[in-house]
C-alpha positions as protocol buffer text, in pm:
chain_id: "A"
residue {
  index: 1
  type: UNK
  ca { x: -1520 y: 421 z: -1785 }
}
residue {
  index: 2
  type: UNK
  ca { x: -1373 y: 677 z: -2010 }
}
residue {
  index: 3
  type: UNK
  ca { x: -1040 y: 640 z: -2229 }
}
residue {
  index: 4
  type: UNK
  ca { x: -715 y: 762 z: -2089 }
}
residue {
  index: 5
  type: UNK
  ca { x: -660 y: 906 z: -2398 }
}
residue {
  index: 6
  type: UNK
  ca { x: -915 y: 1174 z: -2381 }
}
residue {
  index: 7
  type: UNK
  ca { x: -826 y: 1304 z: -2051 }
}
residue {
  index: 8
  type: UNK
  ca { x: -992 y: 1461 z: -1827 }
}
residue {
  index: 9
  type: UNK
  ca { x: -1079 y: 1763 z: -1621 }
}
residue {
  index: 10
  type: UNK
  ca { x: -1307 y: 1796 z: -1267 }
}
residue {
  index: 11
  type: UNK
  ca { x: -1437 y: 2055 z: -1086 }
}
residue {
  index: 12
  type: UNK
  ca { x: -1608 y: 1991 z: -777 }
}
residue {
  index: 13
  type: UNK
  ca { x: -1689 y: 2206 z: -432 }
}
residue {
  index: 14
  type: UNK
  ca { x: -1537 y: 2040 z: -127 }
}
residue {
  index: 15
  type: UNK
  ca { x: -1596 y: 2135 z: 288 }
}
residue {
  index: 16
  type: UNK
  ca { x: -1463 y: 1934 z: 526 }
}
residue {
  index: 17
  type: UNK
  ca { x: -1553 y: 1998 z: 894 }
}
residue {
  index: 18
  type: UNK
  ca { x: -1588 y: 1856 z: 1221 }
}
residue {
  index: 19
  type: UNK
  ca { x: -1523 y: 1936 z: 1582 }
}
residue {
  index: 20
  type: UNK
  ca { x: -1218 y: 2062 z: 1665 }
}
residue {
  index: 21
  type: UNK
  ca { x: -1150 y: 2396 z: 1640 }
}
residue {
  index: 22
  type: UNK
  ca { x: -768 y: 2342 z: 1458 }
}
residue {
  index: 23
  type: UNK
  ca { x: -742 y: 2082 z: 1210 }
}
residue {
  index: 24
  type: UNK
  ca { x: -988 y: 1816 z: 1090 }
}
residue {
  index: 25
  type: UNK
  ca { x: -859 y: 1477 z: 1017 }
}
residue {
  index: 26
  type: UNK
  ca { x: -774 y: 1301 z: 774 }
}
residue {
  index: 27
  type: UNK
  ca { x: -873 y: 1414 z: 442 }
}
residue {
  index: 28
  type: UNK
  ca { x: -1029 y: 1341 z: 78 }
}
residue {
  index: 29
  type: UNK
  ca { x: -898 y: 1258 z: -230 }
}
residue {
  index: 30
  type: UNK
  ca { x: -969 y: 1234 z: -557 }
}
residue {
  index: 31
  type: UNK
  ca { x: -831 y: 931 z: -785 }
}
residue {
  index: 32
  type: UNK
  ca { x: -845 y: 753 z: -1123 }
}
residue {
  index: 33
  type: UNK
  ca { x: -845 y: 351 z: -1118 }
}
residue {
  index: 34
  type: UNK
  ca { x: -805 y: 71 z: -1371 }
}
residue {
  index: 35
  type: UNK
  ca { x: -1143 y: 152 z: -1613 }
}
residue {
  index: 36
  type: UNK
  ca { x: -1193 y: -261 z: -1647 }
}
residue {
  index: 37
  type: UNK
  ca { x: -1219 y: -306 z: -1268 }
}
residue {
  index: 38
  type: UNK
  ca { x: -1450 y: -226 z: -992 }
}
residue {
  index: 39
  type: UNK
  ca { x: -1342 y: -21 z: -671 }
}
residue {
  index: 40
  type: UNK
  ca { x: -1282 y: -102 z: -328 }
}
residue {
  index: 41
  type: UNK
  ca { x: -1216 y: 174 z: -159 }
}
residue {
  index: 42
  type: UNK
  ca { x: -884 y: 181 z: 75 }
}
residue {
  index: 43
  type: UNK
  ca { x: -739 y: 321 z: 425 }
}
residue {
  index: 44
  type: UNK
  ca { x: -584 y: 660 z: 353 }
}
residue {
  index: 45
  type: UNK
  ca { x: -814 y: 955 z: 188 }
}
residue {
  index: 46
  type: UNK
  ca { x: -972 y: 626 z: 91 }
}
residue {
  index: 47
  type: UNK
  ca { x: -758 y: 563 z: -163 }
}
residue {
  index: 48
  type: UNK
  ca { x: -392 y: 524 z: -58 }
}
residue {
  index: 49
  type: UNK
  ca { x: -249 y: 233 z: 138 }
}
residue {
  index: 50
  type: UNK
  ca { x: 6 y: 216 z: 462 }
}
residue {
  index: 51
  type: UNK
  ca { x: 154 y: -50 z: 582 }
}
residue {
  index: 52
  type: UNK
  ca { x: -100 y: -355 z: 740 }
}
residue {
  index: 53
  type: UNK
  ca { x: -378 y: -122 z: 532 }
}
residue {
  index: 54
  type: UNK
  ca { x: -549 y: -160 z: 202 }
}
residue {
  index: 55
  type: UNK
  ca { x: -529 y: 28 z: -79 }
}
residue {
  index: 56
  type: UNK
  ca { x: -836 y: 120 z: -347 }
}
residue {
  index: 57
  type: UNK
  ca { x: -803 y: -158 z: -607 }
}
residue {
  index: 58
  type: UNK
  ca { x: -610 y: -163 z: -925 }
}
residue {
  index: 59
  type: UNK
  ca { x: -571 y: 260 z: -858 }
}
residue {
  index: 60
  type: UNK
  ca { x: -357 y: 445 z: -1091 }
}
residue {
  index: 61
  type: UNK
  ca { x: -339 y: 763 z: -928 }
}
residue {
  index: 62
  type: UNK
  ca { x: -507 y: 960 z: -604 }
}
residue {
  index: 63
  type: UNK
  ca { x: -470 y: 1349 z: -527 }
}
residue {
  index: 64
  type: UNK
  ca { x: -513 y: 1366 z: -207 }
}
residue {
  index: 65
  type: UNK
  ca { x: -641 y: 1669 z: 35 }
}
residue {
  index: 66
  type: UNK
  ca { x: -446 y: 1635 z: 380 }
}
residue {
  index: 67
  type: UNK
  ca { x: -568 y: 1841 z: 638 }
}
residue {
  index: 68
  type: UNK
  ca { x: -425 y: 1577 z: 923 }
}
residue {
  index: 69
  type: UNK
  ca { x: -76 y: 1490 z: 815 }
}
residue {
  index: 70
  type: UNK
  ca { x: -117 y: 1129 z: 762 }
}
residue {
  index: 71
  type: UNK
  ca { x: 168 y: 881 z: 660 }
}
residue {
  index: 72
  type: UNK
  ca { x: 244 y: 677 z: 313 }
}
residue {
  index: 73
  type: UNK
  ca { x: 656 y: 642 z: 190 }
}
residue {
  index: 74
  type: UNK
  ca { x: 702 y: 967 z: 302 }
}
residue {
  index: 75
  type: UNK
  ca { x: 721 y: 1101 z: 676 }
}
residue {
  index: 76
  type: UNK
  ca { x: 389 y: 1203 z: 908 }
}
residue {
  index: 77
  type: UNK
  ca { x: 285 y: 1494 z: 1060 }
}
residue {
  index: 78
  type: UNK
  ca { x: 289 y: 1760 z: 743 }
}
residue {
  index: 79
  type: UNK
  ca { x: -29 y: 1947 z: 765 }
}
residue {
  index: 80
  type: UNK
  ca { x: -218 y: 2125 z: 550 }
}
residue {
  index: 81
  type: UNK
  ca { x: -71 y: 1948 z: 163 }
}
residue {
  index: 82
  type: UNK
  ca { x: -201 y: 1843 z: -154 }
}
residue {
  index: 83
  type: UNK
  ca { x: -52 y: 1467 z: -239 }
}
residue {
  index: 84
  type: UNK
  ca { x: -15 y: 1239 z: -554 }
}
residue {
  index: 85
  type: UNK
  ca { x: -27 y: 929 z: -469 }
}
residue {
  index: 86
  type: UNK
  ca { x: 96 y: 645 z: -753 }
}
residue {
  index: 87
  type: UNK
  ca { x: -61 y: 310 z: -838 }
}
residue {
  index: 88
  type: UNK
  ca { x: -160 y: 129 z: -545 }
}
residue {
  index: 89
  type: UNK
  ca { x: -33 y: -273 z: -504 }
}
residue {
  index: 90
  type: UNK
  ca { x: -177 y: -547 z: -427 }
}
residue {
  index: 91
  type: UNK
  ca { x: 12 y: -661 z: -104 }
}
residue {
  index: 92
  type: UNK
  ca { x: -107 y: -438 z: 174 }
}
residue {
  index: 93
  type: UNK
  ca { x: 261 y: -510 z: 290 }
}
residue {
  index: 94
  type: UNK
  ca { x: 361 y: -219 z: 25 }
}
residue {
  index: 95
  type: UNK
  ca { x: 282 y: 142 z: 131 }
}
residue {
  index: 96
  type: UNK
  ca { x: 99 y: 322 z: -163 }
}
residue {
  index: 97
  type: UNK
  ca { x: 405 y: 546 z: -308 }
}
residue {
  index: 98
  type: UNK
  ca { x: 390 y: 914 z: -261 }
}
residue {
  index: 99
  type: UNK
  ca { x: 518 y: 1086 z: -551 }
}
residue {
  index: 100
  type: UNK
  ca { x: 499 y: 1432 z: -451 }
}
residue {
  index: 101
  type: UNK
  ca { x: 336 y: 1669 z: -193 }
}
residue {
  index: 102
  type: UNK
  ca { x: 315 y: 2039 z: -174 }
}
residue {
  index: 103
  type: UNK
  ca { x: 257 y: 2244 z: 138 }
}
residue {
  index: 104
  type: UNK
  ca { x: -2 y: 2470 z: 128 }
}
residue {
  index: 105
  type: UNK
  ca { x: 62 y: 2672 z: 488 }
}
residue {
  index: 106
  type: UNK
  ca { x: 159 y: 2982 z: 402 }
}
residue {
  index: 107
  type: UNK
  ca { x: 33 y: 3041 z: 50 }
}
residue {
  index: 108
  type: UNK
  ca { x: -290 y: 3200 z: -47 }
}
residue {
  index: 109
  type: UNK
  ca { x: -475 y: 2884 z: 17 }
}
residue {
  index: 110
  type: UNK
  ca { x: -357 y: 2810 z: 329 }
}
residue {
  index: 111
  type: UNK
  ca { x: -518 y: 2515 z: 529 }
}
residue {
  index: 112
  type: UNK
  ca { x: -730 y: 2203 z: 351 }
}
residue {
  index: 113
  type: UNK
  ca { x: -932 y: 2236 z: 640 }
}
residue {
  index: 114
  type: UNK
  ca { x: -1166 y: 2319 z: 855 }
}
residue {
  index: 115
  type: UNK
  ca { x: -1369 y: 2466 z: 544 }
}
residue {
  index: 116
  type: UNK
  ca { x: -1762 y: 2474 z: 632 }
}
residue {
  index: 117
  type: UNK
  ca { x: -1996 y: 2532 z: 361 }
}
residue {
  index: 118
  type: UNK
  ca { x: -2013 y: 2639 z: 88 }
}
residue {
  index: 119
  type: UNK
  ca { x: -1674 y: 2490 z: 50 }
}
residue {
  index: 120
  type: UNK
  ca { x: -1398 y: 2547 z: -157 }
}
residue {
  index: 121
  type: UNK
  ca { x: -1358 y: 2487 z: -554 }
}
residue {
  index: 122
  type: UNK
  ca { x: -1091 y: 2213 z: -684 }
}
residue {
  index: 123
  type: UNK
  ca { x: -986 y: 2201 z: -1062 }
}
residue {
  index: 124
  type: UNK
  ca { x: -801 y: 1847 z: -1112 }
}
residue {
  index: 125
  type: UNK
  ca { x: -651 y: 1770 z: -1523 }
}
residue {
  index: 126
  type: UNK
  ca { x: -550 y: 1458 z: -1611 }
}
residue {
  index: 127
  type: UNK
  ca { x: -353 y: 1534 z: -1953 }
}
residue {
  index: 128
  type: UNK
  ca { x: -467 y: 1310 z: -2224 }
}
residue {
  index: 129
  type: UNK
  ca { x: -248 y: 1012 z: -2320 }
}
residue {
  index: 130
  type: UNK
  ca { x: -112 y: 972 z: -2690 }
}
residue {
  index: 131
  type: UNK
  ca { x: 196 y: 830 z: -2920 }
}
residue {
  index: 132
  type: UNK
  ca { x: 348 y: 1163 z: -2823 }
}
residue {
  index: 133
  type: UNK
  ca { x: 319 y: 1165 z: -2479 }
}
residue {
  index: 134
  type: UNK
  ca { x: 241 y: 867 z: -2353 }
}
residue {
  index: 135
  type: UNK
  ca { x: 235 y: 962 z: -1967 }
}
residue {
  index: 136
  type: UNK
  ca { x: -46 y: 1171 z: -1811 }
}
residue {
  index: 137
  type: UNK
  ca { x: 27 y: 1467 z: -1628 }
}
residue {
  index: 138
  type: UNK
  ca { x: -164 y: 1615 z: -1346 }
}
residue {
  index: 139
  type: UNK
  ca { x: -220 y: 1994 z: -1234 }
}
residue {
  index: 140
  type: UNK
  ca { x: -420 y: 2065 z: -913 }
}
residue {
  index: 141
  type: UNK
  ca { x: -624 y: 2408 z: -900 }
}
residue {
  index: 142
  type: UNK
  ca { x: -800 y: 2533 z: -572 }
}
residue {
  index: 143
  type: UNK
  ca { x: -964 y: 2877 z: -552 }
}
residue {
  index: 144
  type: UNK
  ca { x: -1058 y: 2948 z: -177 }
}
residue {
  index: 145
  type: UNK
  ca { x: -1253 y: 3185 z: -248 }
}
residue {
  index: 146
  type: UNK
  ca { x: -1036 y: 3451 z: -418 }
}
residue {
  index: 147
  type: UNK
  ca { x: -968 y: 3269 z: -740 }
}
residue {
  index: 148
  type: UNK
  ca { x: -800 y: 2937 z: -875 }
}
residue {
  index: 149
  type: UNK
  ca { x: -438 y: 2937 z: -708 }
}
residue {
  index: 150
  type: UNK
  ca { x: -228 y: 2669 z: -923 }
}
residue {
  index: 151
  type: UNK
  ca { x: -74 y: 2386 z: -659 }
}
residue {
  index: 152
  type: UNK
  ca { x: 41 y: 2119 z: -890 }
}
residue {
  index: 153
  type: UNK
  ca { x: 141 y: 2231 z: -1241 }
}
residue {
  index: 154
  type: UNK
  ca { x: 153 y: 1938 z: -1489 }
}
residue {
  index: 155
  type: UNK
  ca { x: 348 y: 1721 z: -1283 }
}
residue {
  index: 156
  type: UNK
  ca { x: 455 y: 1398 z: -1490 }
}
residue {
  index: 157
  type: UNK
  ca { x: 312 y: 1041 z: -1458 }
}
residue {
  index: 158
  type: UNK
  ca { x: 602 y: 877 z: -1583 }
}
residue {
  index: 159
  type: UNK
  ca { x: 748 y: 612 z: -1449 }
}
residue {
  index: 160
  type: UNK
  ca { x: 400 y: 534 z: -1244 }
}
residue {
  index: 161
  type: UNK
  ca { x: 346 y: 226 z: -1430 }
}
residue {
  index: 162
  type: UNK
  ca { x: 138 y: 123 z: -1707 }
}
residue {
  index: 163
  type: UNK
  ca { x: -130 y: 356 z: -1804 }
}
residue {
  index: 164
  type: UNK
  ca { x: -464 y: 175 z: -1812 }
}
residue {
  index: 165
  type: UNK
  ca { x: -700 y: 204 z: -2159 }
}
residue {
  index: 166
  type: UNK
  ca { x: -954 y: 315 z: -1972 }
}
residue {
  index: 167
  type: UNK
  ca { x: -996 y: 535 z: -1660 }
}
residue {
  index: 168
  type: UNK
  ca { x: -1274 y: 522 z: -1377 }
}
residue {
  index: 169
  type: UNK
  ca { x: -1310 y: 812 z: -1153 }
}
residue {
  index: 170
  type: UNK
  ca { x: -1393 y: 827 z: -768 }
}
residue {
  index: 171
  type: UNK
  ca { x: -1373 y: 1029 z: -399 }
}
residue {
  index: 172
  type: UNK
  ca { x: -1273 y: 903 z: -99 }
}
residue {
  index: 173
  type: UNK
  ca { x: -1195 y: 1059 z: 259 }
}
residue {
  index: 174
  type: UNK
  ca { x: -1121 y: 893 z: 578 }
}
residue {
  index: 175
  type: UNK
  ca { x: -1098 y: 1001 z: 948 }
}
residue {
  index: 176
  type: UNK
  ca { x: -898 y: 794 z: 1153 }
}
residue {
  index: 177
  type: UNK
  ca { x: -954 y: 782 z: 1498 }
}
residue {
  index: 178
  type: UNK
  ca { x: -1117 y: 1134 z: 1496 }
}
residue {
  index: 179
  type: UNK
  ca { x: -1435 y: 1286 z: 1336 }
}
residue {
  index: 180
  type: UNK
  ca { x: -1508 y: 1481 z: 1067 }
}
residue {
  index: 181
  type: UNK
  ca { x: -1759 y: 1554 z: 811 }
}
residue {
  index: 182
  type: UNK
  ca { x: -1633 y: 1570 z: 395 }
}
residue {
  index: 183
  type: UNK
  ca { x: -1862 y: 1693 z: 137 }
}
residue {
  index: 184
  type: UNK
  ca { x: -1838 y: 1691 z: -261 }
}
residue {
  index: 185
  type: UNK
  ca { x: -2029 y: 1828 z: -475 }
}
residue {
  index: 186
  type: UNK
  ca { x: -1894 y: 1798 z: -893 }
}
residue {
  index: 187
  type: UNK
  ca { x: -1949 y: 2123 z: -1065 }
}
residue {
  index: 188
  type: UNK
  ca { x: -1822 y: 1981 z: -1411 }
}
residue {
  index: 189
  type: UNK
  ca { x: -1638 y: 1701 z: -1540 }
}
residue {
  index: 190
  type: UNK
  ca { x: -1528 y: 1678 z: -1922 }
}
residue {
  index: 191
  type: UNK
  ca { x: -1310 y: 1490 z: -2106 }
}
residue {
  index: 192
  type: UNK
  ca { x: -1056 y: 1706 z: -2337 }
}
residue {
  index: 193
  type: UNK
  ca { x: -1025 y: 1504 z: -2635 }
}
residue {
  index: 194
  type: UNK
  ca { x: -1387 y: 1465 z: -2852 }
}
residue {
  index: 195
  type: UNK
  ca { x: -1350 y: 1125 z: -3089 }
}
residue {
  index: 196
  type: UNK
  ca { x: -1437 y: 1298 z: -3455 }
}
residue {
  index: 197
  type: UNK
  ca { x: -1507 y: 968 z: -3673 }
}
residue {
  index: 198
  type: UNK
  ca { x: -1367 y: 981 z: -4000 }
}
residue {
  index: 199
  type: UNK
  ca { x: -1616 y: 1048 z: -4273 }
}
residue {
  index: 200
  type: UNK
  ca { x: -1683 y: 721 z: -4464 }
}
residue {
  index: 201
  type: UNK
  ca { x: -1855 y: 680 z: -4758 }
}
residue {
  index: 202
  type: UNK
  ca { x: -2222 y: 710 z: -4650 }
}
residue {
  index: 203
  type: UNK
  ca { x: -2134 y: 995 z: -4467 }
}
residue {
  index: 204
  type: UNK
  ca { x: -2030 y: 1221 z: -4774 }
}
residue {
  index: 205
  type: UNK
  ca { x: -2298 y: 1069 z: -4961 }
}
residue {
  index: 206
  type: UNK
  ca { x: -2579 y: 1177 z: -4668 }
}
residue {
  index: 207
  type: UNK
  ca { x: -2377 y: 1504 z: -4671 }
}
residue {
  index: 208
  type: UNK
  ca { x: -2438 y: 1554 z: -5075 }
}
residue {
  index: 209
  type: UNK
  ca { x: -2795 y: 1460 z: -5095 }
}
residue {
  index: 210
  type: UNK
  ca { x: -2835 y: 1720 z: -4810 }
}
residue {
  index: 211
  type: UNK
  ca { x: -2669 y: 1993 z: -5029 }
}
residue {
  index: 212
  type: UNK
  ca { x: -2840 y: 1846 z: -5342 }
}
residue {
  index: 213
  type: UNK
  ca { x: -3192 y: 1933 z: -5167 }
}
residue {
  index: 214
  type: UNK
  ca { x: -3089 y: 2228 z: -4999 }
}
residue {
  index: 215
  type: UNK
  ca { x: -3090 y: 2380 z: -5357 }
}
residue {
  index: 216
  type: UNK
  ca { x: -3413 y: 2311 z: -5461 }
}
residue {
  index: 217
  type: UNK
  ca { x: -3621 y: 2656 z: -5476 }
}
residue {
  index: 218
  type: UNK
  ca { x: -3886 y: 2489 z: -5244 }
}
residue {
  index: 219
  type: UNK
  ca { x: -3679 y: 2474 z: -4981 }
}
residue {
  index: 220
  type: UNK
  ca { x: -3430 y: 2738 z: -5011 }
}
residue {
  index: 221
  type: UNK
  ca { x: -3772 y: 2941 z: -4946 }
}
residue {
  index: 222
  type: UNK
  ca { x: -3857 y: 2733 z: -4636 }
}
residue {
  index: 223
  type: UNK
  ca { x: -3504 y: 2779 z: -4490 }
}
residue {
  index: 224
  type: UNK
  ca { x: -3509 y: 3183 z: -4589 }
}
residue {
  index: 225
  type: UNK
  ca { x: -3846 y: 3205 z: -4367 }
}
């Protein structure tokens, strides 16, 4: 688990294959969960929920790679889309809530899938949480092989319900009824806030016996060579 208010920022290789020759279902996702709780992973992409389905537990948010079309709040059949998903709910009677989707037909990454190996490259941030701006956001990056093409530009987390103190990460990807092959493989993932401690007392006192020595002749002539 890592604090929400660091943030944080992936980078991972994905292919997704199978065998048909048009589309591969369903898709993969990436998603952030509840940092005190263990996951279970759920129906759609593994992580979002429809109706009579489970969700991934205690999930705050899921970015989801759609190559199928597949069905939350929103209507079915949309190929080819990136999707953030909300926080999932308990009752599997509640669809997971689709907060926004952007179709990628027709841009310069085109289709999720089929993408054999080596894959594609995905850049996820997850802004980091503060006093100031107490709401992630989330931008979604994919380079397909000519160079990071921005999908999702810091789109807000507000109103997606309380933001956890900590954050877990994981992938998921399902299928459906049809086959299909999904691959990850994390190229980096860093938080974007570092936690400087303050300097106490026995810091600044470690710090002046270090300059105190550091001018004795001995070893300014041990440091010079």
């Amino acid at each position: 688990a890592f604090s929400s208010a660091e943030g944080l920022q992936i980078t991972f290789d994905y292919a997704a294959y199978g065998k048909w020759t048009s589309e591969d279902a369903d898709g993969l996702s990436f998603f952030l969960i509840d940092g005190s709780t263990p996951p279970t992973l759920g129906s759609n992409f593994g992580y979002a929920a429809k109706v009579s389905t489970s969700a991934v537990t205690n999930g705050y948010v899921g970015i989801g790679l759609d190559a199928w079309g597949g069905c939350s709040a929103l209507p079915c059949g949309v190929m080819d889309r990136v999707i953030v998903y909300g926080e999932t709910r308990s009752s599997i009677s509640h669809p997971t809530p689709m907060l926004t989707e952007v179709p990628l037909l027709g841009t310069a990454v085109g289709k999720i899938a089929p993408v054999d190996r080596p894959g594609r490259i995905v850049r996820i941030t997850i802004s980091p949480v503060s006093p100031a701006a107490p709401y992630p956001t989330v931008t979604v990056e994919i380079d397909p092989g000519s160079g990071f093409v921005k999908v999702i530009d810091a789109f807000s987390l507000a109103g997606n319900g309380p933001v956890p103190a900590t954050f877990k990460m994981g992938f998921g990807a399902s299928t459906g009824s049809h086959v299909d092959f999904h691959e990850v493989r994390i190229r980096s993932a860093k938080t974007l806030v570092s936690a400087v401690p303050a300097l106490g007392q026995s810091t600044l006192g470690a710090l002046a016996l270090l300059l105190t020595l550091l001018t004795l002749p001995t070893l300014r002539s041990h440091f010079k060579n």
